[in-house]
VEXDREN-2710 file (C-alpha; in Angstrom, 1 decimal):
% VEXDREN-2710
k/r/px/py/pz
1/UNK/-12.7/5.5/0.9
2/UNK/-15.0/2.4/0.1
3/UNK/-18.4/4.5/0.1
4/UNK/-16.3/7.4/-1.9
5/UNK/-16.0/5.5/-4.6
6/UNK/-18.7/2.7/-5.1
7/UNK/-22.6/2.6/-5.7
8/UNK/-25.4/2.2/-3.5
9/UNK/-26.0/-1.2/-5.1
10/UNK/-22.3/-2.3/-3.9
11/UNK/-21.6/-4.3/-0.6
12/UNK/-18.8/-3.5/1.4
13/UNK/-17.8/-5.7/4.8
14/UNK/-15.3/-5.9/7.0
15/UNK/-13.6/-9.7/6.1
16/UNK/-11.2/-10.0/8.8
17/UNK/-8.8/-8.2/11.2
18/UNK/-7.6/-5.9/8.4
19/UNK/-9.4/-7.1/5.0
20/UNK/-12.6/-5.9/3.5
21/UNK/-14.6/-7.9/0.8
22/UNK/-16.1/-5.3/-1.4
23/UNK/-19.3/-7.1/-3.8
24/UNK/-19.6/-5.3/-7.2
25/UNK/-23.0/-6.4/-8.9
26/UNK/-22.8/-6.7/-12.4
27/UNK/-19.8/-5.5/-12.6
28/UNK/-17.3/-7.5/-14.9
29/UNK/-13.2/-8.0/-13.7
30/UNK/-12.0/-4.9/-15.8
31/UNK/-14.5/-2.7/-14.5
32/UNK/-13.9/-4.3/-10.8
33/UNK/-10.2/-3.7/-11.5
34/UNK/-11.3/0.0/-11.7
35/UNK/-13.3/0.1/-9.2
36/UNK/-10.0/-1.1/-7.1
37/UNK/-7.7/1.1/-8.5
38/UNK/-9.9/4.5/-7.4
39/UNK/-10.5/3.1/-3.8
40/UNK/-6.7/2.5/-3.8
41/UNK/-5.6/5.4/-5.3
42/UNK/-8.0/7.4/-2.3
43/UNK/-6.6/5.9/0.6
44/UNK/-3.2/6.3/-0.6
45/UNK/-3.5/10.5/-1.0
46/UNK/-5.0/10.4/2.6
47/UNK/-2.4/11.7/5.3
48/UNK/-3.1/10.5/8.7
49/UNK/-2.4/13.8/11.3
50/UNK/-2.5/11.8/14.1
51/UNK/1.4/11.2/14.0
52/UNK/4.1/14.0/13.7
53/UNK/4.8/14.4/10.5
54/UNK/2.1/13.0/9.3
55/UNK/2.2/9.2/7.3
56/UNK/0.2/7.9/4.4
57/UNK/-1.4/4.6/4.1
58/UNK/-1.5/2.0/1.1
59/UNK/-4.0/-1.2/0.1
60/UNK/-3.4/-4.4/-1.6
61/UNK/-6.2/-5.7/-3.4
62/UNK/-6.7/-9.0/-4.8
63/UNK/-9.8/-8.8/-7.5
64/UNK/-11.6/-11.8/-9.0
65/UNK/-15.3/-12.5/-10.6
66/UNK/-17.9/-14.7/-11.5
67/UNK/-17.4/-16.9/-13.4
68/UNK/-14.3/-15.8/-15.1
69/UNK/-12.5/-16.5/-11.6
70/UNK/-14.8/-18.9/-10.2
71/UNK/-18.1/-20.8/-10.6
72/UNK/-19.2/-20.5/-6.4
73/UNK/-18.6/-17.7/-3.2
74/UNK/-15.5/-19.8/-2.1
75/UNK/-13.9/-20.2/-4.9
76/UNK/-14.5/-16.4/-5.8
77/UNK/-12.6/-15.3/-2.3
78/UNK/-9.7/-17.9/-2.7
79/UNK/-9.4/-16.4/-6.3
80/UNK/-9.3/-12.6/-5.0
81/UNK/-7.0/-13.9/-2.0
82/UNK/-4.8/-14.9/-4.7
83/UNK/-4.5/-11.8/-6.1
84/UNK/-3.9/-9.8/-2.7
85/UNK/-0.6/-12.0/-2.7
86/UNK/0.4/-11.2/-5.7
87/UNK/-0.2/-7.5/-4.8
88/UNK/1.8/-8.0/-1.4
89/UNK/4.7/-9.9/-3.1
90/UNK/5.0/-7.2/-5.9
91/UNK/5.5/-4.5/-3.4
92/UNK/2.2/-3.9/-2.0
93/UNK/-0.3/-0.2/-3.0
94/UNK/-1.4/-2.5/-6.0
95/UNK/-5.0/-3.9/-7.4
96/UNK/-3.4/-7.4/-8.9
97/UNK/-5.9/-10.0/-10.5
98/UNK/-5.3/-13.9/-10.3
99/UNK/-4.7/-15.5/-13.3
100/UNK/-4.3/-19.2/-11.7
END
């Protein structure tokens, strides 16, 4: 879903037991944001087969950049992890930005 529907020049990684950190070059919030909502929007019209009937599967994403979000790398990941809350305590299969 993440290669689907980012460039070349994009960095995806595995962050974690079940989070990813996707790295969006040049890329400003609102066009991160829409970035987001395509990946998320992907894996939710998947339908895993491997169960009978067969289930879908949502995200959460927190989205945050530099420097609107933060001036260094770990204030930039506490800033998306912020928003991946917000996403999971508004009822999850969201893209939510911090605003704190």
């Amino acid at each position: 879903a993440i290669r689907k529907n980012t460039r070349i020049s994009d960095i995806a990684a595995r962050y974690g037991g079940e989070e990813f950190v996707l790295v969006l070059p040049e890329t400003d919030i609102d066009e991160a944001v829409v970035v987001a909502e395509k990946i998320r929007a992907f894996v939710e019209n998947i339908a895993i087969e491997s169960r009978k009937p067969a289930r879908g599967v949502t995200i959460s994403v927190g989205a945050a950049a530099c420097p609107a979000h933060a001036e260094n790398k770990d204030e930039l990941i506490s800033a998306a992890d912020r928003g991946l809350y917000v996403s999971k305590r508004s009822g999850k299969n969201r893209v939510s930005v911090s605003r704190s």
